[in-house]
Structure formats: structure tokens, C-alpha cells
VEXPATI-47055 format. One record per residue: residue in one letter; x, y, z of N, C-alpha, C, O in turn. Coordinates in pm, whole numbers, plus 50000, padded with zeros to 5 digits. Example, Ala and Ser with C-alpha at 12.3 -4.5 7.8 and 13.67 -1.06 7.14 Angstrom:
2
{code=a, n_c1=51319, n_c2=49431, n_c3=50780, ca_c1=51230, ca_c2=49550, ca_c3=50780, c_c1=51320, c_c2=49670, c_c3=50780, o_c1=51424, o_c2=49668, o_c3=50846}
{code=s, n_c1=51285, n_c2=49775, n_c3=50708, ca_c1=51367, ca_c2=49894, ca_c3=50714, c_c1=51290, c_c2=50003, c_c3=50787, o_c1=51341, o_c2=50114, o_c3=50804}
This chain:
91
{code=x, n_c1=53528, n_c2=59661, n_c3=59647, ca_c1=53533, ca_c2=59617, ca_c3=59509, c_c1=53392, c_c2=59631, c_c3=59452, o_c1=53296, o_c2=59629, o_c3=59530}
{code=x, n_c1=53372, n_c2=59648, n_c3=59304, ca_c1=53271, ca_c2=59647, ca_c3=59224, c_c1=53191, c_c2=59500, c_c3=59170, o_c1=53211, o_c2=59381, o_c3=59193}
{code=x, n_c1=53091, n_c2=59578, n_c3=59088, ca_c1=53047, ca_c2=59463, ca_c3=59005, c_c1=53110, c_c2=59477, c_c3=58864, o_c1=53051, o_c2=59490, o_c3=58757}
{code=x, n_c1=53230, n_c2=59472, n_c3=58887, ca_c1=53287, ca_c2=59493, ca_c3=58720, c_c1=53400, c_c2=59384, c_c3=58664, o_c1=53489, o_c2=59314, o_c3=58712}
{code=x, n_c1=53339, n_c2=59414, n_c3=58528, ca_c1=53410, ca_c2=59265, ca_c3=58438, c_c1=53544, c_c2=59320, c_c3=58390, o_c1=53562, o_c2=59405, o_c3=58303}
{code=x, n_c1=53665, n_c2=59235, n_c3=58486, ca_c1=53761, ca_c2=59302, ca_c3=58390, c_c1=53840, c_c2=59197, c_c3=58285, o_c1=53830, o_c2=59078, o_c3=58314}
{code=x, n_c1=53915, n_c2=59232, n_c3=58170, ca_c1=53910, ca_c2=59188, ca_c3=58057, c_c1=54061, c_c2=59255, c_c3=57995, o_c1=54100, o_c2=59371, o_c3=58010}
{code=x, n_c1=54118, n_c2=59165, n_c3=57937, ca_c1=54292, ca_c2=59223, ca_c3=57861, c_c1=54267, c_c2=59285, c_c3=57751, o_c1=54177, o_c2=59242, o_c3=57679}
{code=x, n_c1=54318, n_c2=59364, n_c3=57726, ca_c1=54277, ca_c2=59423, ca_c3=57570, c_c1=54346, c_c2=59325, c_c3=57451, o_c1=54432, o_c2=59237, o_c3=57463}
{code=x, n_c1=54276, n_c2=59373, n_c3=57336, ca_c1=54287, ca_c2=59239, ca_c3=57278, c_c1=54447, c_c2=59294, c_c3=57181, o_c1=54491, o_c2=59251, o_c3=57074}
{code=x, n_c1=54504, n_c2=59410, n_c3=57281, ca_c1=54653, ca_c2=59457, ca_c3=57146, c_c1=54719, c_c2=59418, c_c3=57234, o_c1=54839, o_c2=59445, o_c3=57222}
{code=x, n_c1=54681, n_c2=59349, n_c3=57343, ca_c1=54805, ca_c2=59276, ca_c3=57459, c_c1=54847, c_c2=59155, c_c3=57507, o_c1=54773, o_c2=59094, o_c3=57585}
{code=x, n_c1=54983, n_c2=59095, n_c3=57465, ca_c1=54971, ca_c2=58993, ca_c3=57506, c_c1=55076, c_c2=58910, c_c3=57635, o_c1=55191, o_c2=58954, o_c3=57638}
{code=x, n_c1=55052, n_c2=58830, n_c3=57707, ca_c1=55161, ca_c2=58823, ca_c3=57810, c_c1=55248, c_c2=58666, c_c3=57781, o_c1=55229, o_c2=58574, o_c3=57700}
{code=x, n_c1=55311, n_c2=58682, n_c3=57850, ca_c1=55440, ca_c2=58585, ca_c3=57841, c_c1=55479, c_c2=58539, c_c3=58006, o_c1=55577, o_c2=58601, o_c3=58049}
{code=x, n_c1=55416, n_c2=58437, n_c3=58106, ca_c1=55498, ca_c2=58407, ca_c3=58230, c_c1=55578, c_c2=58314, c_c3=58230, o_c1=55586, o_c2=58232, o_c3=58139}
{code=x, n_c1=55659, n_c2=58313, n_c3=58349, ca_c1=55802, ca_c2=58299, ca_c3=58363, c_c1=55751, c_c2=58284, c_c3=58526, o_c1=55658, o_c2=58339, o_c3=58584}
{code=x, n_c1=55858, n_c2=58179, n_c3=58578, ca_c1=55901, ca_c2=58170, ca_c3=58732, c_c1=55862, c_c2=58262, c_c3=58797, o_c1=55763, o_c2=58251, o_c3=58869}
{code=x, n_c1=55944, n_c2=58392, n_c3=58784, ca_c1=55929, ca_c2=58510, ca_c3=58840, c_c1=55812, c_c2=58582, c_c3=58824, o_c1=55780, o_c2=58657, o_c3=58917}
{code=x, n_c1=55739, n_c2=58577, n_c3=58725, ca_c1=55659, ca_c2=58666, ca_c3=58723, c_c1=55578, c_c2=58664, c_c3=58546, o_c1=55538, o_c2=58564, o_c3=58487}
{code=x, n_c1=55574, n_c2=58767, n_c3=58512, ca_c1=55589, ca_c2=58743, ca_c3=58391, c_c1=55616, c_c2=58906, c_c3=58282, o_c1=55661, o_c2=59005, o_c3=58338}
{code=x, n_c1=55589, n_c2=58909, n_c3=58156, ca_c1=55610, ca_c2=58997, ca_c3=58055, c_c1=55505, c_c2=59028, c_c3=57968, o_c1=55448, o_c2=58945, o_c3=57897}
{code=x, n_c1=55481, n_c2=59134, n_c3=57974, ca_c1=55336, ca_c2=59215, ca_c3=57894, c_c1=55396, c_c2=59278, c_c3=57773, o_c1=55501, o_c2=59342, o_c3=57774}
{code=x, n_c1=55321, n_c2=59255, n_c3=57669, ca_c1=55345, ca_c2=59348, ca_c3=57538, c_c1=55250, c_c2=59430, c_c3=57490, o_c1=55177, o_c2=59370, o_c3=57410}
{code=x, n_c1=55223, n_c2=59533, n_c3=57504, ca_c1=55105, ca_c2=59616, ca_c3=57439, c_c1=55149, c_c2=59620, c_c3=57286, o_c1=55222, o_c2=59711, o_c3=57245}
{code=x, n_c1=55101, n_c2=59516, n_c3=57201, ca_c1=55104, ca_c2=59523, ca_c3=57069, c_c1=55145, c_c2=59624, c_c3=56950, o_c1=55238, o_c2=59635, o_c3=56871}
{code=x, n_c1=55056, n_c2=59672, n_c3=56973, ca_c1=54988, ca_c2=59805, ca_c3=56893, c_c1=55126, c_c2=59897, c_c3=56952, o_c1=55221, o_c2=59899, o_c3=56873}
{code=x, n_c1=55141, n_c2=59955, n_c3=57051, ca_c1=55228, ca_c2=60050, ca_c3=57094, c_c1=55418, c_c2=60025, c_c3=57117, o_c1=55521, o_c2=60092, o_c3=57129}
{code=x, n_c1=55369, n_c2=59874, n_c3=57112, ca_c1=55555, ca_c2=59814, ca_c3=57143, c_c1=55614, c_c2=59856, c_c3=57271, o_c1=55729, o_c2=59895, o_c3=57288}
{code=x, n_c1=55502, n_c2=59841, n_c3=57377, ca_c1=55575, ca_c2=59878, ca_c3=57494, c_c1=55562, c_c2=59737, c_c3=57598, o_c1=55471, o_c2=59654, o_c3=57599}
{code=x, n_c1=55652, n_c2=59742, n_c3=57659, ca_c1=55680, ca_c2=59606, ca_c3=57759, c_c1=55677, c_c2=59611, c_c3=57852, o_c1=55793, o_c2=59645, o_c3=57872}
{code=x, n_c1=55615, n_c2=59603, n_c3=57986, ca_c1=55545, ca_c2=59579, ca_c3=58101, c_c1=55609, c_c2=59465, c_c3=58170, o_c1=55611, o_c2=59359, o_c3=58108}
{code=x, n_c1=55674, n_c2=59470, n_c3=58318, ca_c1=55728, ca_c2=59329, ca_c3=58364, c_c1=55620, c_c2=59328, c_c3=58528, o_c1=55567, o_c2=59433, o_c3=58564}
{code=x, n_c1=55609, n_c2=59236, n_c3=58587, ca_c1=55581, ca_c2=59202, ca_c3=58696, c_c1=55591, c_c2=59069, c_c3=58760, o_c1=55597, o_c2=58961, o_c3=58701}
{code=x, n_c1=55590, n_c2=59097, n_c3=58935, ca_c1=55598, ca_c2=58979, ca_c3=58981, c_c1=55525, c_c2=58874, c_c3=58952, o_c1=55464, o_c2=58862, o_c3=58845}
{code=x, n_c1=55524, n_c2=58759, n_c3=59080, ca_c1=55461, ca_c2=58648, ca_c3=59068, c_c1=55311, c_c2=58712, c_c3=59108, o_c1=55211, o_c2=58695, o_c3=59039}
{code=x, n_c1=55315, n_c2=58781, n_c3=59220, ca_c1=55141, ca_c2=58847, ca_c3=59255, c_c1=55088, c_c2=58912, c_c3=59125, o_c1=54969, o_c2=58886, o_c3=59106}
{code=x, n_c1=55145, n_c2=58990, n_c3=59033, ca_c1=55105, ca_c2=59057, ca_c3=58924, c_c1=55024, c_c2=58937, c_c3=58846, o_c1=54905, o_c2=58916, o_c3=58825}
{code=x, n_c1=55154, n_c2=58865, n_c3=58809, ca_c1=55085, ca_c2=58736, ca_c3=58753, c_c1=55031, c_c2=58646, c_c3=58790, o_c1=55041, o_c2=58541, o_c3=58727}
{code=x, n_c1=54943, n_c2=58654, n_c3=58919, ca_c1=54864, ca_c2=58561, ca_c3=58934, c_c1=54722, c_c2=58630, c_c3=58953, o_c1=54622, o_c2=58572, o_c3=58996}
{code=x, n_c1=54731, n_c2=58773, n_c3=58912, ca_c1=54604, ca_c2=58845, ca_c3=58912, c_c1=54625, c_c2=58872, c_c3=58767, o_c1=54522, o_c2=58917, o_c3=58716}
{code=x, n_c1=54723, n_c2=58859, n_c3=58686, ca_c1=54688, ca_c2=58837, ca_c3=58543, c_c1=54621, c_c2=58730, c_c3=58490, o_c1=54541, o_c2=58728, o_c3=58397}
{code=x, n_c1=54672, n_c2=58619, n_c3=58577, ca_c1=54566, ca_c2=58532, ca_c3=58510, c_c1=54446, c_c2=58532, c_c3=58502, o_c1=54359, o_c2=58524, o_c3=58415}
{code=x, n_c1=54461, n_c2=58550, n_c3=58693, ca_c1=54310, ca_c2=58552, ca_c3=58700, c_c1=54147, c_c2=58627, c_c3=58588, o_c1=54039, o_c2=58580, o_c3=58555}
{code=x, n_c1=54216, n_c2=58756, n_c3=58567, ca_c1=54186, ca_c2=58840, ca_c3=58467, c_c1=54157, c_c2=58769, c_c3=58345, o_c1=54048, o_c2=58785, o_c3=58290}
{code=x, n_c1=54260, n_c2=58678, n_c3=58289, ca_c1=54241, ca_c2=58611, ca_c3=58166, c_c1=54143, c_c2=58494, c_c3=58150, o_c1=54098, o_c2=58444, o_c3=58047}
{code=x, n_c1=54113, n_c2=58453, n_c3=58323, ca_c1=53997, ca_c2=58330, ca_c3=58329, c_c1=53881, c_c2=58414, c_c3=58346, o_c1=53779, o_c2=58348, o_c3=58325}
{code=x, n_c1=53850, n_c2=58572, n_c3=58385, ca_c1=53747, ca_c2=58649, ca_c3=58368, c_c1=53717, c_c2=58614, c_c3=58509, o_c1=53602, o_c2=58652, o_c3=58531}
{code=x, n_c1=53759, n_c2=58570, n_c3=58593, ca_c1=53722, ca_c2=58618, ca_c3=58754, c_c1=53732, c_c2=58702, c_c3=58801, o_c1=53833, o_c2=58770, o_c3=58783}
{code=x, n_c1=53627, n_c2=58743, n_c3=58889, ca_c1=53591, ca_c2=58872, ca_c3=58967, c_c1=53709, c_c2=58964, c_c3=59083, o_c1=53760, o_c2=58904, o_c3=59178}
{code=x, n_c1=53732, n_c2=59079, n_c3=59062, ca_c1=53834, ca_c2=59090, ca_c3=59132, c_c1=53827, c_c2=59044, c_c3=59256, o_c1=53931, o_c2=59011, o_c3=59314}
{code=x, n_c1=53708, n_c2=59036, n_c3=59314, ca_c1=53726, ca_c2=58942, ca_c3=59466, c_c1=53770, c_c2=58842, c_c3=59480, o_c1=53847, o_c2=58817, o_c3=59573}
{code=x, n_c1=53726, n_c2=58736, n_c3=59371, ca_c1=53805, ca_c2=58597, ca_c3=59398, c_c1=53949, c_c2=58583, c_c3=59341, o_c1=54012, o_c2=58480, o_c3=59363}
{code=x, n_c1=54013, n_c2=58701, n_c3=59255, ca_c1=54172, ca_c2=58691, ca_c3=59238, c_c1=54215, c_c2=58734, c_c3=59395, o_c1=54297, o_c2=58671, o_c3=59462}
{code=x, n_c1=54159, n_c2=58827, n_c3=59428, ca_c1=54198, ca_c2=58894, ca_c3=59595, c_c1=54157, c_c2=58742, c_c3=59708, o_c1=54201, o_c2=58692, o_c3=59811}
{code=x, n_c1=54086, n_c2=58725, n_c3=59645, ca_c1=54073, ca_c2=58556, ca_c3=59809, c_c1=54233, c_c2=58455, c_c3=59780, o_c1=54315, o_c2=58413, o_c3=59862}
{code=x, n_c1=54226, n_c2=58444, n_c3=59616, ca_c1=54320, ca_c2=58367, ca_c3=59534, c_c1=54456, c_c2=58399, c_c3=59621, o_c1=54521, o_c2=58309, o_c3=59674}
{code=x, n_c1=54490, n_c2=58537, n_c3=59627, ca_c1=54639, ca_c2=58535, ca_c3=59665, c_c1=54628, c_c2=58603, c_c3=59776, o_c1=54718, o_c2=58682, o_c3=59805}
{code=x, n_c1=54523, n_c2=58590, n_c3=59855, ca_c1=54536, ca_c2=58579, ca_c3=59989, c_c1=54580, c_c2=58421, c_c3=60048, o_c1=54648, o_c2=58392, o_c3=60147}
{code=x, n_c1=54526, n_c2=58349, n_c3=59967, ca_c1=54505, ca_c2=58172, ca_c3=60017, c_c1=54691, c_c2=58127, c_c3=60003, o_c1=54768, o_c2=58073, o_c3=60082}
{code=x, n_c1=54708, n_c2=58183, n_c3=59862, ca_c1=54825, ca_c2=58143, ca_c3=59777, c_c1=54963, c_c2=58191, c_c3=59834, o_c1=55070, o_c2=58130, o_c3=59836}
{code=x, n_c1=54925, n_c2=58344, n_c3=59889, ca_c1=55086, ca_c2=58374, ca_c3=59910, c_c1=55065, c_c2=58448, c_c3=60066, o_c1=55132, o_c2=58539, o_c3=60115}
{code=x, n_c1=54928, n_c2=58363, n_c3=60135, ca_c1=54938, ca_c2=58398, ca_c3=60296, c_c1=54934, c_c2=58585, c_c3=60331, o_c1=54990, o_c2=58647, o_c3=60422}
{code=x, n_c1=54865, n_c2=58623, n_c3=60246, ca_c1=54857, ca_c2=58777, ca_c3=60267, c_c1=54713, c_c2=58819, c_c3=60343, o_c1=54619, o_c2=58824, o_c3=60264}
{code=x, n_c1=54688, n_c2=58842, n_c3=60448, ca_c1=54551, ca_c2=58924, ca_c3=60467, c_c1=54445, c_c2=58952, c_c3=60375, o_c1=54475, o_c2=59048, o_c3=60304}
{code=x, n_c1=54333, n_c2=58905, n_c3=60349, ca_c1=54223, ca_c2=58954, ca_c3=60236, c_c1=54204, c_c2=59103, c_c3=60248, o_c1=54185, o_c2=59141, o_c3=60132}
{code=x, n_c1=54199, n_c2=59205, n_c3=60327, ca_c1=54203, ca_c2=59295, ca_c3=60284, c_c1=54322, c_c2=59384, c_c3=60277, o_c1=54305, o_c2=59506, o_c3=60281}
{code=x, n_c1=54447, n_c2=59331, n_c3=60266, ca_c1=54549, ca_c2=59371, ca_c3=60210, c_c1=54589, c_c2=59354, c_c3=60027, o_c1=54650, o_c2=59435, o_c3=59956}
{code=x, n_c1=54528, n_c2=59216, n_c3=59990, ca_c1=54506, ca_c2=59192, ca_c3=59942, c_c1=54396, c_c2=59269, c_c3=59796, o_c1=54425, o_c2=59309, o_c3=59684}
{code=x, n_c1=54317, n_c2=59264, n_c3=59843, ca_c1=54219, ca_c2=59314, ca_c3=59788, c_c1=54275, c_c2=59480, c_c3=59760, o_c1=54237, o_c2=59531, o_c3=59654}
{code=x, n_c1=54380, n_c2=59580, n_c3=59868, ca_c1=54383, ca_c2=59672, ca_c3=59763, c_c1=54474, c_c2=59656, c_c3=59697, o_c1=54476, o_c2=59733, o_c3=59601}
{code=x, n_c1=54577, n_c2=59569, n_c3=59704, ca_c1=54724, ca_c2=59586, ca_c3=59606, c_c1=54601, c_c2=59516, c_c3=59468, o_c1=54576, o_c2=59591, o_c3=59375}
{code=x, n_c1=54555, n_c2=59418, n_c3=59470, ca_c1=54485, ca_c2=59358, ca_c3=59357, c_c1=54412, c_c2=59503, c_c3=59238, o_c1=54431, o_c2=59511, o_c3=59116}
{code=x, n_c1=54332, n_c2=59597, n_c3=59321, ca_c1=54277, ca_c2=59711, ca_c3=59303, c_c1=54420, c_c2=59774, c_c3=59250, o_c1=54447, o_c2=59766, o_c3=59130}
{code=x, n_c1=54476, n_c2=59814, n_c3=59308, ca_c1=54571, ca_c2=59892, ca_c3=59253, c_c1=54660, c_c2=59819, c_c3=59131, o_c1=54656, o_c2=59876, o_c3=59022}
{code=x, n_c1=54693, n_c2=59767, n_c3=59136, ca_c1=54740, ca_c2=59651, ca_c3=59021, c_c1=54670, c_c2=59680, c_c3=58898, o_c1=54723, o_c2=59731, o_c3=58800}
{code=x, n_c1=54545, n_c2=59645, n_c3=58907, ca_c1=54457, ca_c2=59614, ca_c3=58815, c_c1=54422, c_c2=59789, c_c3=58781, o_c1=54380, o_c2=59803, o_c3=58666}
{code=x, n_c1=54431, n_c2=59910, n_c3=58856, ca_c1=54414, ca_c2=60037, ca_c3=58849, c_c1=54545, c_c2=60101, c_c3=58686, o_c1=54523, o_c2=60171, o_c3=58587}
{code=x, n_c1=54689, n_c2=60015, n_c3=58745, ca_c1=54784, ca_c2=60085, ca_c3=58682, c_c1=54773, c_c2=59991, c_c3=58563, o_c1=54844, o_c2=60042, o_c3=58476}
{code=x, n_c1=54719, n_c2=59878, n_c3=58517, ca_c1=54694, ca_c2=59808, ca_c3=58419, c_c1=54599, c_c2=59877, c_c3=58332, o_c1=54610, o_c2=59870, o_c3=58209}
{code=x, n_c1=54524, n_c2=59930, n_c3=58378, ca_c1=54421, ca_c2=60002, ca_c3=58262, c_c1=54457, c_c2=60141, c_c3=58256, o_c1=54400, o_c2=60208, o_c3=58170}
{code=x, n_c1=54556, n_c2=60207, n_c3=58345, ca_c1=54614, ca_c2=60362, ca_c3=58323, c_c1=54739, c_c2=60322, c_c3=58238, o_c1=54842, o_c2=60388, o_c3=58223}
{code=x, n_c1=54712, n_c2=60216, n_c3=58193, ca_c1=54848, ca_c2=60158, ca_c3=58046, c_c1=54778, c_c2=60126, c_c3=57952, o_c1=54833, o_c2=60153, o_c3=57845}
{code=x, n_c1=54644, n_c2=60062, n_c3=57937, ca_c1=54531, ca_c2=60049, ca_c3=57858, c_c1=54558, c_c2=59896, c_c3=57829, o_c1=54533, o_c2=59851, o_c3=57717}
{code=x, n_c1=54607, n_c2=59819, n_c3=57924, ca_c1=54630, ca_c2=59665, ca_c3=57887, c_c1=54507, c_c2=59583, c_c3=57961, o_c1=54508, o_c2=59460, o_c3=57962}
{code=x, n_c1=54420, n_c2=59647, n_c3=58013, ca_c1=54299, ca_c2=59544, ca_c3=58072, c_c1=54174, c_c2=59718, c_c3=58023, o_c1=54204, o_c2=59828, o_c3=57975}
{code=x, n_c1=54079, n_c2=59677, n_c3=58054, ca_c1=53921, ca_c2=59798, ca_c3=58050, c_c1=53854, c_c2=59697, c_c3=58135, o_c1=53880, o_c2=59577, o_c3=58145}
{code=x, n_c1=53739, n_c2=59786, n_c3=58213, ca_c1=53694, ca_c2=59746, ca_c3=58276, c_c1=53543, c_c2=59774, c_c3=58242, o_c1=53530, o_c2=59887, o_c3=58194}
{code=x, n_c1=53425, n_c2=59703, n_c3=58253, ca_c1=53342, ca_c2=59749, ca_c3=58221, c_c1=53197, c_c2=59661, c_c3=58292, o_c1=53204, o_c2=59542, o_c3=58322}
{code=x, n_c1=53095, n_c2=59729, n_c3=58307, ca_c1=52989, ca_c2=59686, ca_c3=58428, c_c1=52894, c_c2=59594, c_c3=58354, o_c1=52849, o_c2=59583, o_c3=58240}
{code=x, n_c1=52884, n_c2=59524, n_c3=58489, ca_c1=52854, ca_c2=59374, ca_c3=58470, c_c1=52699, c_c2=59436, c_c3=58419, o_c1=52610, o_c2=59358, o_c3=58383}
């Protein structure tokens, strides 16, 4: 992992639910669903924590290996900005 700040774009907004939750890219009207892991590295994102400590977060939370962890978090957070709903940018 980097030293990088990641951040929601500001044409997106989410909606959680039990399961998981619901993304709206504003501007474009497109809708995005994911699990409970999605959404708990969405949040994290929205409190502006570092992708390492969302990756410790749901290692602790849902008993997964930290470095298993750490790449689904990476990848997650990869297909979130190849949708343009988070940017990432150096600390």
C-alpha cells in the first residue's frame, strides 16, 4: 500500500443497508451495489482512513488474514476509481 489519500467524489453518493450497501454516481445516474466488506471499506474511505487501517479494520471485523485483506481492499478501492466514485491522490 501507498501514501495516498483516498476520498469519494463529490457526484457520489451512498446509501447502506444490512447487506451491504448502494452507490449513485450523481452526475451519470449509474448505481453501484456491494457487500458488507465493500461497505465497510466505504466507510472507511468516508472517515478518510488510510487504506491500511480499513485493511487491519476488516481483517479484525470479518476474521480475514491482513494480507488477504489488504489486496481485496486494493482492489475494491482500484474498481471504485475505474468508475470514478473515489480519486486518489498523494499525501
Amino acid at each position: 500500500m501507498s501514501n495516498l489519500s483516498i476520498s469519494v467524489n463529490h457526484d457520489v453518493t451512498a446509501a447502506h443497508h444490512d447487506e451491504g450497501m448502494v452507490i449513485l454516481h450523481v452526475s451519470n445516474g449509474h448505481l453501484y451495489t456491494s457487500n458488507r466488506i465493500g461497505s465497510c471499506i466505504w466507510r472507511g474511505i468516508e472517515r478518510r482512513l488510510p487504506l491500511e487501517a480499513i485493511a487491519q479494520e476488516i481483517s479484525e471485523v470479518y476474521h480475514i488474514a491482513l494480507p488477504t485483506a489488504c489486496e481485496h481492499a486494493q482492489r475494491f478501492v482500484g474498481e471504485l476509481e475505474r468508475h470514478v466514485l473515489v480519486r486518489r491522490e498523494a499525501l
